[in-house]
C-alpha positions in Angstrom: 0.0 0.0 0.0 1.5 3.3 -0.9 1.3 6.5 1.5 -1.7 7.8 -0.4 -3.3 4.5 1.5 -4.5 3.3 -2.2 -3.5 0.0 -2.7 -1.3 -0.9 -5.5 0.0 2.7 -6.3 3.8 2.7 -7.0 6.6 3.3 -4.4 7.6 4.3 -1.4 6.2 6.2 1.3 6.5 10.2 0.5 9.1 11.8 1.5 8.6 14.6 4.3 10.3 17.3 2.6 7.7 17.0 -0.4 5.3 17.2 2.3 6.7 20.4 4.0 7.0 21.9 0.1 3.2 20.9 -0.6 2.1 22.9 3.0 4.2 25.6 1.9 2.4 25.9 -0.9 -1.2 26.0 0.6 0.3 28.3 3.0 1.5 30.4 0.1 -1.9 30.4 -1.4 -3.5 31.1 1.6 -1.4 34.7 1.8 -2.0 35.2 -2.0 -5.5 34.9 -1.7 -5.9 37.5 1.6 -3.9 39.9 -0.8 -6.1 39.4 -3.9 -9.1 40.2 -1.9 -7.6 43.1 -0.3 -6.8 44.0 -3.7 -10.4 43.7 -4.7 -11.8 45.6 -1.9 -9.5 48.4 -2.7 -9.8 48.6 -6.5 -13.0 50.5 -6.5 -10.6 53.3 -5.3 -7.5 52.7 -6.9 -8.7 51.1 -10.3 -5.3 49.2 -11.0 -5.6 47.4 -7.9 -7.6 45.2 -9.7 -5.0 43.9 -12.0 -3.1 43.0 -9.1 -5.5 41.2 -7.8 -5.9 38.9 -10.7 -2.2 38.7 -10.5 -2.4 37.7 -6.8 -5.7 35.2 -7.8 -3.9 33.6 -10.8 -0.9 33.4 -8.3 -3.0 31.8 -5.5 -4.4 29.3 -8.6 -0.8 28.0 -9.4 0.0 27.4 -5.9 -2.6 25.2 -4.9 -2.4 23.4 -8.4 1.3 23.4 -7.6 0.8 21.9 -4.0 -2.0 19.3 -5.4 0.2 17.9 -7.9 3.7 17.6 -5.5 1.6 15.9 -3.1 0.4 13.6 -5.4 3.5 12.6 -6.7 2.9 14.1 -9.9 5.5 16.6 -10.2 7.2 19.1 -8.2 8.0 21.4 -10.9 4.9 23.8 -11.3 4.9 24.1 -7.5 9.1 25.3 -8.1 7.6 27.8 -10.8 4.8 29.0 -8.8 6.9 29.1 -5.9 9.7 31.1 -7.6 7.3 33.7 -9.2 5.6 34.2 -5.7 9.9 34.6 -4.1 10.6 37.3 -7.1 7.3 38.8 -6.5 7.3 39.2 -2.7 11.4 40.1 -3.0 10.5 42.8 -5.0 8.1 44.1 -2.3 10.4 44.0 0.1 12.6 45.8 -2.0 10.5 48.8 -2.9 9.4 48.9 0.3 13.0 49.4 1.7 14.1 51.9 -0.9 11.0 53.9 0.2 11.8 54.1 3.3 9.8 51.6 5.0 11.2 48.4 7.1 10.8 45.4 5.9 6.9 43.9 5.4 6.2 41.0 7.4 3.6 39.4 4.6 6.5 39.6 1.9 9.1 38.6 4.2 6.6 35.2 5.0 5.8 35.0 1.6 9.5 35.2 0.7 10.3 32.5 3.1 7.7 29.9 2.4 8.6 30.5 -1.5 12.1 29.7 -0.8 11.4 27.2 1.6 9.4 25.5 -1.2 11.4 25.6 -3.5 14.8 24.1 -1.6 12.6 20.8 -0.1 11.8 19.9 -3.9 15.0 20.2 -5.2 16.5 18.2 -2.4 17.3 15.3 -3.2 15.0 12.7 -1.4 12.3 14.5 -3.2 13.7 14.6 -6.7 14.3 10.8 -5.8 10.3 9.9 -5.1 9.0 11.8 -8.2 11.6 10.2 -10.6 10.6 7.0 -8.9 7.2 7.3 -9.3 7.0 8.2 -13.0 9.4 5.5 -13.5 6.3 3.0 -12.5 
């Protein structure tokens, strides 16, 4: 039985750090999602705010599709992508909001972190490991 608990499914038991990378994800989601809806509050005001918030809700989108698909041993790779677009993204932020004057954010310095930490447990090597091994079945 694998550790999806469906019997018959190829290979060994998932390895925690593709765990860690898939709750990184939803918890990136999670943020992305608060921010698009923020966005969306706000846009009646500042019209442009509404393009981020498709931004931030097409952002939120690859995330959990990201998350979905690493946990099921699909693929860590679009969870990578949306990860790294969501680091660049939220470095930026922190950036602009530094050269402005401002200390540092704490929802882009999370969002930075969980990007980066998602990104390092799938290329680890235990996880590149389990998803070679299951596409080899």
């Amino acid at each position: 039985m694998s550790s999806t608990g469906r019997p018959g499914a190829p290979g060994r038991k998932r390895p925690p750090h593709v765990l860690m990378a898939g709750v990184a994800g939803f918890a990136e989601a999670t943020l992305l999602f608060l921010v698009a809806l923020v966005s969306f509050t706000f846009s009646a005001q500042v019209p442009l705010l509404a393009l981020f918030g498709v931004f931030y809700l097409a952002l939120t989108a690859a995330c959990l599709w990201g998350a979905v698909s690493a946990l099921r041993g699909r693929a860590g790779r679009s969870l990578v992508a949306a990860s790294a677009v969501t680091g660049v993204v939220a470095l930026g932020s922190i950036v602009v909001g530094v050269l402005q004057g401002q200390s540092v954010s704490f929802l882009p310095a999370l969002l930075l972190l969980l990007a980066v930490g998602a990104v390092a447990l799938l290329l680890q090597a235990p996880s590149r490991e389990w998803f070679a091994e299951r596409h080899d079945h």
